[in-house]
C-alpha positions as CSV (number, residue, x, y, z in Angstrom):
1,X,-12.8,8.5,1.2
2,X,-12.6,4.6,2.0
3,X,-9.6,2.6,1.0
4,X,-10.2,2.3,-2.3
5,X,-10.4,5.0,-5.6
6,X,-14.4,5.4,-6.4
7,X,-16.4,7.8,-8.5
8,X,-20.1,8.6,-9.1
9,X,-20.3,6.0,-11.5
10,X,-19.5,3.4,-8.8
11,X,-16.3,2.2,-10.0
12,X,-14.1,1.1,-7.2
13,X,-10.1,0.2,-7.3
14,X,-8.6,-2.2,-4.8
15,X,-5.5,-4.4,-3.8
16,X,-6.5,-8.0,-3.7
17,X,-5.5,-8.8,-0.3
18,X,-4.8,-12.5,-0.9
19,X,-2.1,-11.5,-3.0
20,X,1.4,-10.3,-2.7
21,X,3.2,-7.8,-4.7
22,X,5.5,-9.6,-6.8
23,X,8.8,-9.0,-8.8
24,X,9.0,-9.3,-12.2
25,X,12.4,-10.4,-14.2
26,X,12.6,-7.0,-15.6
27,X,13.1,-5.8,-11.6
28,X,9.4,-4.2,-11.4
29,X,7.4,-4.5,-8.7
30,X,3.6,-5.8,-9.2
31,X,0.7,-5.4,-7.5
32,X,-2.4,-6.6,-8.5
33,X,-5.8,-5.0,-7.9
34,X,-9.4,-5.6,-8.5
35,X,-11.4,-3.1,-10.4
36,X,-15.0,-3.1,-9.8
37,X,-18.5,-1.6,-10.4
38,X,-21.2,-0.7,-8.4
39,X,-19.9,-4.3,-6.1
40,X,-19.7,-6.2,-9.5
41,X,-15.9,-7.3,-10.2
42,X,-15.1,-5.9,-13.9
43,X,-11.7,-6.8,-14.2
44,X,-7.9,-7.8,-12.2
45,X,-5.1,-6.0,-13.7
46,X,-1.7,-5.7,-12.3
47,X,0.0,-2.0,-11.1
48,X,3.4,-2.1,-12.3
49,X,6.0,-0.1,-10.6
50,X,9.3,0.7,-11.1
51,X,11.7,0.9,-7.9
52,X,11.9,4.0,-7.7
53,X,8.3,4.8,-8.2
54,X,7.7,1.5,-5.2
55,X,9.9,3.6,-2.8
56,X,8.5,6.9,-3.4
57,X,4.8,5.5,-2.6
58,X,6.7,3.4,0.8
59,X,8.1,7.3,1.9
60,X,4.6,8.6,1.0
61,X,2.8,6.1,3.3
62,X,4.7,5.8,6.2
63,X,4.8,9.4,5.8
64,X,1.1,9.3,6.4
65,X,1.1,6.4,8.8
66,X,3.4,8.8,10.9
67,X,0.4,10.0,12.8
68,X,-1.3,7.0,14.3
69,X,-0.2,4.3,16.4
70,X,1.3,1.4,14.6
71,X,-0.9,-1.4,15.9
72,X,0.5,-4.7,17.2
73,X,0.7,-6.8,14.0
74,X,2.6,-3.8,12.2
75,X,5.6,-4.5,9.9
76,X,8.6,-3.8,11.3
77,X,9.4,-0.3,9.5
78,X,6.2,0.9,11.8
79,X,7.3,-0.1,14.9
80,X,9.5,2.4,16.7
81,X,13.1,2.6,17.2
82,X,14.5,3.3,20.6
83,X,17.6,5.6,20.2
84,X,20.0,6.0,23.8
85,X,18.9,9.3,25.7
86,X,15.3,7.8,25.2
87,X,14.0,9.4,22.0
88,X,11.7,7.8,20.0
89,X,11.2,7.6,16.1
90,X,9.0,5.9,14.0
């Protein structure tokens, strides 16, 4: 599967890149995404998330980014931490 949601229908859903997750006055997070079709953009709508629901998706990824090598230009919460007696974790 590629980054983005798709079907057979060729509807694909996608962060816009160029924009940054925002917070809202009533403390949710926002991210907004394009929704296309068959390469045709339909329609920008925002993902609104709660906190809680924002930190459950964070554990989830890094969860999953656990297994490959953060690259250079990572954040730092994938670069690893170096812990006395030499142990690494991520």
């Amino acid at each position: 599967m590629s980054r983005t949601g798709w079907d057979a229908h060729g509807w694909e859903l996608a962060p816009i890149a160029s924009m940054a997750v925002s917070l809202e006055a009533d403390d949710r997070m926002a991210l907004t995404l394009q929704i296309t079709r068959r390469g045709e953009l339909f329609a920008t709508a925002p993902l609104r998330l709660t906190m809680a629901e924002a930190e459950r998706i964070h554990a989830a990824l890094c969860h999953a980014l656990n297994r490959e090598a953060a690259p250079l230009d990572a954040p730092e919460c994938r670069k690893p931490i170096q812990y006395s007696g030499g142990r690494r974790r991520y």
